[in-house]
C-alpha positions as CSV (number, residue, x, y, z in Angstrom):
1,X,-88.9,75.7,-29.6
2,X,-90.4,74.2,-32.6
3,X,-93.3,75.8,-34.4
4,X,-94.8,75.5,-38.3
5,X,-96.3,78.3,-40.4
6,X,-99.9,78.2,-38.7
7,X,-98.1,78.7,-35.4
8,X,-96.9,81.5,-36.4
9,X,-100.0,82.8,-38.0
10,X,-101.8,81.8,-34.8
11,X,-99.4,84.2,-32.2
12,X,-99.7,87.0,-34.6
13,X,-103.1,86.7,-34.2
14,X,-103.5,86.4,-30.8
15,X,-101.2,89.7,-30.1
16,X,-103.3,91.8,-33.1
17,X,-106.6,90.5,-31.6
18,X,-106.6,90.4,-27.4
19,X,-108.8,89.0,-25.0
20,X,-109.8,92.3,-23.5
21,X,-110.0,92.7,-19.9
22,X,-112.6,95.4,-18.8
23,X,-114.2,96.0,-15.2
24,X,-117.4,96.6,-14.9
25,X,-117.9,100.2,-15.1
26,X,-116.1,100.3,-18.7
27,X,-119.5,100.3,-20.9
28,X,-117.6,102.2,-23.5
29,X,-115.3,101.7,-26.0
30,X,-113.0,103.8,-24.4
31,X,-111.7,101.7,-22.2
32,X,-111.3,99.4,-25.0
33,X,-109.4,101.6,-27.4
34,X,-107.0,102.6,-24.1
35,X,-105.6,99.2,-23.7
36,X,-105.5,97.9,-27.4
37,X,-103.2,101.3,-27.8
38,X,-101.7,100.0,-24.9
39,X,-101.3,96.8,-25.8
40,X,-100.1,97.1,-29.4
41,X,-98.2,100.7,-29.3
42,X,-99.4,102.6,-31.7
43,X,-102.6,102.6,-34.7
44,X,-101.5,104.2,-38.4
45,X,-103.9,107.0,-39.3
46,X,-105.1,107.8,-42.9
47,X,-107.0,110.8,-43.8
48,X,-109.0,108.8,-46.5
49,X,-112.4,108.2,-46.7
50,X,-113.7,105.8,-49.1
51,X,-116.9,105.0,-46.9
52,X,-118.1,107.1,-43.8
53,X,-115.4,105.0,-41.5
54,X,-111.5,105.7,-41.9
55,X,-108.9,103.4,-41.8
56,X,-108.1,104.2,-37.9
57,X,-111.5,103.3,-37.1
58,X,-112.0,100.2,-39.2
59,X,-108.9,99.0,-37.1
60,X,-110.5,99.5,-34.1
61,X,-113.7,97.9,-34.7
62,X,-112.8,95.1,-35.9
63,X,-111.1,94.8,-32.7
64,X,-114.5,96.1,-30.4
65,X,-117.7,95.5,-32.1
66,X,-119.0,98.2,-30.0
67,X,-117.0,100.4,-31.7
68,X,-118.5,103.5,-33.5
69,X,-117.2,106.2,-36.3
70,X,-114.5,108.8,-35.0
71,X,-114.9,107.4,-31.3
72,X,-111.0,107.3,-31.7
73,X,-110.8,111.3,-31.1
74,X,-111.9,110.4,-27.5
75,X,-107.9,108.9,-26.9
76,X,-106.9,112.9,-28.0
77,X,-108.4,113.7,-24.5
78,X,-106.3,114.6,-21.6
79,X,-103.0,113.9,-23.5
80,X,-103.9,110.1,-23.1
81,X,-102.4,109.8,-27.1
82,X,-100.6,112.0,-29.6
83,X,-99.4,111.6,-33.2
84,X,-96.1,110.8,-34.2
85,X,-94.5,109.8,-37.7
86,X,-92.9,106.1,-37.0
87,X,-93.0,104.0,-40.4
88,X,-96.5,106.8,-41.1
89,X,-98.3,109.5,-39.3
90,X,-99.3,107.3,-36.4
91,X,-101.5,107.5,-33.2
92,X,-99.1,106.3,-30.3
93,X,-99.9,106.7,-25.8
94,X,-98.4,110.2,-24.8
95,X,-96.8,108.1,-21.8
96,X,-94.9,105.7,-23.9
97,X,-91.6,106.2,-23.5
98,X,-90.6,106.1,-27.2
99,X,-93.4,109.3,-27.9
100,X,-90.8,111.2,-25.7
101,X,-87.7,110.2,-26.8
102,X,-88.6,110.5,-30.6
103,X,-90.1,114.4,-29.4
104,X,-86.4,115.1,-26.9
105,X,-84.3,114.0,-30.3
106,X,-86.4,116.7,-32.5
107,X,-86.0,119.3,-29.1
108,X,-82.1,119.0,-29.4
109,X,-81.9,119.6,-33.2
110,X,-84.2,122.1,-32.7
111,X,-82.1,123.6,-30.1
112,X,-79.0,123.2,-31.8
113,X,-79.9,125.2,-34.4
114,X,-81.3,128.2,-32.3
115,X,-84.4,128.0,-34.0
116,X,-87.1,126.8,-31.6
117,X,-87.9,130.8,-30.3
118,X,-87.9,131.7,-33.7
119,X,-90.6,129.0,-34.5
120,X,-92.7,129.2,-31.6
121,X,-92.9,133.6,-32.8
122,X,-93.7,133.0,-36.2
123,X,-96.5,130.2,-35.3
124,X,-98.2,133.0,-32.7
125,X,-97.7,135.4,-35.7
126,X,-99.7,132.7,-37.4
127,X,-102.5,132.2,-35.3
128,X,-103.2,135.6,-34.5
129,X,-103.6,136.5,-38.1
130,X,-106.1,133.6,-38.3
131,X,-104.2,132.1,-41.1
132,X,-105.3,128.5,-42.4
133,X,-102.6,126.6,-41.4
134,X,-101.4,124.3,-44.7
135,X,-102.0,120.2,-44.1
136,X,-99.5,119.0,-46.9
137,X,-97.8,116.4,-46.6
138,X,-93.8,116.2,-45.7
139,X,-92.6,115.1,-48.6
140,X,-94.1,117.4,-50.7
141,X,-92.9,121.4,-51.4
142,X,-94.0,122.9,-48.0
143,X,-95.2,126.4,-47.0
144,X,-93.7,128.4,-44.0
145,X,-96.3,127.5,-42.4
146,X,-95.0,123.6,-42.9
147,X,-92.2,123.8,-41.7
148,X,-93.0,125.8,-38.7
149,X,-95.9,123.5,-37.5
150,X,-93.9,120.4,-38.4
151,X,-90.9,121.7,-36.5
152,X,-92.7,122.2,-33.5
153,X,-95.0,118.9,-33.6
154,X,-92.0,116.6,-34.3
155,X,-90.3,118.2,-31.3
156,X,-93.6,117.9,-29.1
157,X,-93.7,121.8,-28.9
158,X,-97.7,121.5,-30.6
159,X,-100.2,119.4,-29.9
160,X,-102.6,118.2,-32.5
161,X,-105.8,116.6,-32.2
162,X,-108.4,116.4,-34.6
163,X,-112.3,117.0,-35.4
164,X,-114.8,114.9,-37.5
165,X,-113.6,115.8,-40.5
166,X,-109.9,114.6,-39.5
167,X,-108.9,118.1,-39.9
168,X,-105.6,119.4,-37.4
169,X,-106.6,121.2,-34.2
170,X,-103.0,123.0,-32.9
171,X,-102.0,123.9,-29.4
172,X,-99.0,125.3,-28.7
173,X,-96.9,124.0,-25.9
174,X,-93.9,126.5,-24.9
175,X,-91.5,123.7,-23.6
176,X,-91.5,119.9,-22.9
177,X,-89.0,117.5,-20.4
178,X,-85.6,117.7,-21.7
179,X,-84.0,114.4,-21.7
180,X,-80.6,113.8,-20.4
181,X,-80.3,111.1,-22.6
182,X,-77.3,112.3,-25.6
183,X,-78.2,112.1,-29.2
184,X,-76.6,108.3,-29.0
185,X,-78.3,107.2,-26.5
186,X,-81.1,108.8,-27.3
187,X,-81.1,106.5,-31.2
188,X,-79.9,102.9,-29.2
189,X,-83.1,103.6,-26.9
190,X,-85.7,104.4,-29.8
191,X,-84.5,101.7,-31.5
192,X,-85.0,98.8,-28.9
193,X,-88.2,100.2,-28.7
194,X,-88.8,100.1,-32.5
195,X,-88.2,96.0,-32.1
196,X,-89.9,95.4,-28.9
197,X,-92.7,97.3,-30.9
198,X,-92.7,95.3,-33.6
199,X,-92.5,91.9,-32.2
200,X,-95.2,93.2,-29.8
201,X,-97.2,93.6,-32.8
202,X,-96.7,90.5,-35.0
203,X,-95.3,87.6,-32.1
204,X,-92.7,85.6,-33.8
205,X,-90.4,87.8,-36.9
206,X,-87.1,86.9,-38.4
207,X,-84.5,89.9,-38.7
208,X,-86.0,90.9,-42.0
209,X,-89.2,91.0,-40.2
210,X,-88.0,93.5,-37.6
211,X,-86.3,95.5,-40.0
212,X,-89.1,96.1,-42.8
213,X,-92.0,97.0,-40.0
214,X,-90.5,99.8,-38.9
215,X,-87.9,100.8,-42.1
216,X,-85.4,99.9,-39.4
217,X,-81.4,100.2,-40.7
218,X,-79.8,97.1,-40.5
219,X,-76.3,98.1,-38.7
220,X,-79.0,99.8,-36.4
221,X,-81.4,96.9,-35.9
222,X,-78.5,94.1,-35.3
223,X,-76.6,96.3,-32.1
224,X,-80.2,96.6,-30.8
225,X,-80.9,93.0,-31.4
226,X,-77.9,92.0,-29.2
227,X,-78.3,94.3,-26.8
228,X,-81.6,93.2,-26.1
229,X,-80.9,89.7,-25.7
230,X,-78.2,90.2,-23.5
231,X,-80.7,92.0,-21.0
232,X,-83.4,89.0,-21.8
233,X,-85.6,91.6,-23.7
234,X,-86.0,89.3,-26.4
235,X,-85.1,85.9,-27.3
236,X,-84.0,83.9,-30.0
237,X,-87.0,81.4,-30.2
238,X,-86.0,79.2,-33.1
239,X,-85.8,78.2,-36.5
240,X,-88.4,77.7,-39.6
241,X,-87.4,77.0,-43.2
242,X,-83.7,78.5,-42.1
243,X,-84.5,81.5,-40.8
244,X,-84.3,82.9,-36.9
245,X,-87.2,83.7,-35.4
246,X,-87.0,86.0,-32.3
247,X,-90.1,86.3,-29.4
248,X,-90.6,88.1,-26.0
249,X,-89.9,86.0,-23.5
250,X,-93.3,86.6,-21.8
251,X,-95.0,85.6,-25.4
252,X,-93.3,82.1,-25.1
253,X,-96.3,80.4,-23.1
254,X,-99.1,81.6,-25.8
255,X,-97.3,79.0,-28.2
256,X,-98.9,76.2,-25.9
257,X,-102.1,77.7,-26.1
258,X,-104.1,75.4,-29.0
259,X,-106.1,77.4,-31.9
260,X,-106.8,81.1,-31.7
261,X,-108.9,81.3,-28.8
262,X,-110.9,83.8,-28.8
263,X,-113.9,85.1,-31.2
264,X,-112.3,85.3,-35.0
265,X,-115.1,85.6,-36.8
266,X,-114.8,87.4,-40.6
267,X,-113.3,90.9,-40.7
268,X,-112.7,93.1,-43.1
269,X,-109.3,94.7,-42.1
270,X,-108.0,97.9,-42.8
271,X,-105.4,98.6,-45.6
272,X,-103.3,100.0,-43.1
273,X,-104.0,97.4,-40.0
274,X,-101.0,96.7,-38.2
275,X,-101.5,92.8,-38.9
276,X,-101.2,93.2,-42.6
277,X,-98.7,96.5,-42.8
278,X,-95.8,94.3,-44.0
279,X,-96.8,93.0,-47.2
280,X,-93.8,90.7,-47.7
281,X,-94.8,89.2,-44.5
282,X,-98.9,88.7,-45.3
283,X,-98.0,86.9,-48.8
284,X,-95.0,84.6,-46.9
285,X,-97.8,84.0,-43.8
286,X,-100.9,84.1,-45.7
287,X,-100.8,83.6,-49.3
288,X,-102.0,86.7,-50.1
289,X,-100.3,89.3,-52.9
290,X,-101.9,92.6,-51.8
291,X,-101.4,95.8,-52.1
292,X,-103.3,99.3,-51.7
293,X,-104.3,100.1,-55.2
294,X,-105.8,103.7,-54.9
295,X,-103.0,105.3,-56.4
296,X,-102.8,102.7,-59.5
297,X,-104.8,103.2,-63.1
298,X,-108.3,101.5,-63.0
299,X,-107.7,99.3,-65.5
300,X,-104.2,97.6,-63.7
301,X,-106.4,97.0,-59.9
302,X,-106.6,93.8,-59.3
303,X,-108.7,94.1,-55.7
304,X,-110.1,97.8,-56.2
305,X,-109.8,101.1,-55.3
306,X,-109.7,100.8,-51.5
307,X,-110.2,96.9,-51.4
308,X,-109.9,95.6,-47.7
309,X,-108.8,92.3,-47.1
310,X,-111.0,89.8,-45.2
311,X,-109.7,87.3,-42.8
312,X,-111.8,84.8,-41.5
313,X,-110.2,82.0,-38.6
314,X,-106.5,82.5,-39.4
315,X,-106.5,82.7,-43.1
316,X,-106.8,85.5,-45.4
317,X,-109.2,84.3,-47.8
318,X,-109.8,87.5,-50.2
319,X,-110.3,91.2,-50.3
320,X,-113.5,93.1,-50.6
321,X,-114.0,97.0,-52.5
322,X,-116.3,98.7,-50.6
323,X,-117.7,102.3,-50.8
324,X,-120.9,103.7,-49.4
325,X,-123.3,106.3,-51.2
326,X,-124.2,108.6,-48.2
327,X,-127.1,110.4,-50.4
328,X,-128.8,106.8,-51.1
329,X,-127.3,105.5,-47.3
330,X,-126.2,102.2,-49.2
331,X,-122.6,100.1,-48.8
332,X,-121.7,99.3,-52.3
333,X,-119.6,96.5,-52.7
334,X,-117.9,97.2,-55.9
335,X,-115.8,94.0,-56.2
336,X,-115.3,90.5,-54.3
337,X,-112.2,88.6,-54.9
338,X,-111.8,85.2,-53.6
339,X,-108.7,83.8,-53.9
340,X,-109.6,80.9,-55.0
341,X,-112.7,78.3,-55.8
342,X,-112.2,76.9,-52.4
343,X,-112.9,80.1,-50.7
344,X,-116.5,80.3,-51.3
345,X,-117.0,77.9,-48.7
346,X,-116.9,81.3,-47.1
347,X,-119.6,83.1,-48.4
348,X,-121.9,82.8,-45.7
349,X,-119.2,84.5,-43.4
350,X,-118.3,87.3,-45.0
351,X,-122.2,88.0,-46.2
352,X,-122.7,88.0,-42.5
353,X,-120.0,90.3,-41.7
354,X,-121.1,92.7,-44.8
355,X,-124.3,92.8,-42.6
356,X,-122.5,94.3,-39.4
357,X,-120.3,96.3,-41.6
358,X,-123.3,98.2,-43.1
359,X,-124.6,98.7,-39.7
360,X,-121.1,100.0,-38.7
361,X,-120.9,102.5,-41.6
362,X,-124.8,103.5,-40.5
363,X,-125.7,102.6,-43.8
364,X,-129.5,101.0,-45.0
365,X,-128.7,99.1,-47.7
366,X,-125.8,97.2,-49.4
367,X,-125.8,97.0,-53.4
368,X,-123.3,94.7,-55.4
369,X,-122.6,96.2,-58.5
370,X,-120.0,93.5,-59.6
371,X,-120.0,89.8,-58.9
372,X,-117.5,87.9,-57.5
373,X,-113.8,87.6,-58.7
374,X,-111.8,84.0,-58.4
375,X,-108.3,85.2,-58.9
């Protein structure tokens, strides 16, 4: 199979952005958000909020115009999706097979260690006192509390959902499906779905590719790299520039399909949007050297604060800072960068999108309080 850079591009496309199939009695964007969650396994979630939408809802509107702010706690419903941590906190479908083998792995440690009784006490203890139960993060010093709702969420013994505020509503489960499956097995499965996830996500990806999506180890990632071609899982498509590229074998006829047929007008995408996640990836693909730069002093930002980079067609053509003012109801845009001269040939696009986006955020007005940057 031979196939260029903009080929490439173009499939990645095409998987992050699907032609939507809806019957019709689906005149909500339920439906919607059910089989992009489906269809791409799994949306990262980020507490964050810069302007009145989070990241997780930025993703989905920009896949469903008719989208609206926290419409994503709908898919908490009826156990249709839970959280689990894959490369981040994520929001994955409670059926998928790889939510219940990563919750069985956590069961047996748990179990192995004769703890799970003990956890499942102390979290009752916990709840009837009314106690606040502490939100910090993993990798940080943790409370009793932390390690007793983390134990049981990773091993699918609590359910969380959340509220408007993105704030953790618990409930307790008191015992899940066992698998049969031994710890082994259990690690070759989750990691054939870790690849078939990933090239799910971005269509063609060399080994690096595979590995760096999902913080995948490598002796791990080549055993279920063969083992999946030998059952025709995956397929070796081809070369570019030296490097193998592997596809699904059902993805094989949407590298005949011409352009990236359907409606890719400008979007401003997510920091955390599973098309741009791998940022070694975006600058090979793209051109484009970004990076989140919340967490970096003011003065060494070279897109903003919680810049979001804007794709229009099948190039990445800059990054927008936005933040909205809920007292005055305006969307400030704090900084445009273009990435180069030639760019402003998309002005018109991406003042049209700010349009819809202020709309989106149910802001009134938008106020520029820089100009524009040409890198």
């Amino acid at each position: 199979m031979a196939f260029n850079n903009r080929d490439i591009k173009k499939l990645q496309l095409k998987k992050q952005f699907p032609i939507l199939t809806l019957s019709p009695s689906d005149n909500n964007s339920e439906a919607t958000m059910k089989q992009l969650i489906n269809s791409l396994g799994f949306v990262q979630l980020d507490s964050m909020r810069v302007m009145s939408a989070r990241s997780q809802d930025i993703f989905f509107y920009n896949r469903d115009k008719s989208y609206k702010i926290n419409d994503y706690l709908k898919l908490y419903k009826e156990d249709f999706a839970a959280e689990l941590y894959l490369h981040a906190l994520s929001l994955v479908p409670s059926h998928h097979e790889l939510t219940h083998l990563l919750h069985s792995s956590r069961y047996k440690k748990l179990e192995a260690t004769n703890e799970k009784d003990n956890y499942i006490k102390q979290f009752k203890l916990l709840t009837e006192e009314k106690s606040t139960l502490s939100h910090k993060k993993e990798n940080w010093d943790m409370s009793d509390k932390d390690v007793v709702t983390n134990a049981l969420w990773r091993a699918g013994l609590l359910k969380i959902s959340r509220n408007e505020k993105f704030n953790k509503l618990y409930t307790l489960k008191t015992e899940v499906q066992e698998s049969h499956l031994s710890q082994t097995e259990i690690s070759e499965q989750m990691m054939a779905h870790f690849v078939l996830l990933s090239l799910q996500n971005i269509g063609l990806a060399t080994f690096d590719d595979m590995k760096r999506y999902f913080n995948l180890k490598v002796k791990d990632l080549e055993n279920a790299i063969s083992r999946l071609s030998k059952q025709h899982q995956i397929m070796l498509a081809g070369q570019y520039e030296g490097e193998d590229y592997y596809i699904l074998p059902e993805d094989e006829k949407l590298m005949d399909v011409k352009g990236v047929d359907r409606d890719m007008a400008c979007k401003f995408l997510s920091p955390f949007d599973n098309a741009i996640k791998d940022r070694v990836r975006l600058n090979r693909l793209f051109d484009f050297d970004y990076k989140l730069e919340s967490y970096m002093p003011k003065n060494k930002r070279k897109f903003g604060y919680f810049a979001l980079p804007i794709l229009v067609g099948d190039e990445i053509v800059g990054a927008i800072d936005l933040k909205v003012n809920d007292k005055t109801k305006t969307l400030l845009v704090k900084q445009l960068t273009l990435k180069s001269m030639t760019m402003k040939k998309y002005l018109p696009d991406i003042e049209e999108n700010l349009q819809e986006f202020k709309a989106f955020t149910n802001m009134d007005e938008i106020s520029w309080e820089e100009g524009i940057v040409i890198l």
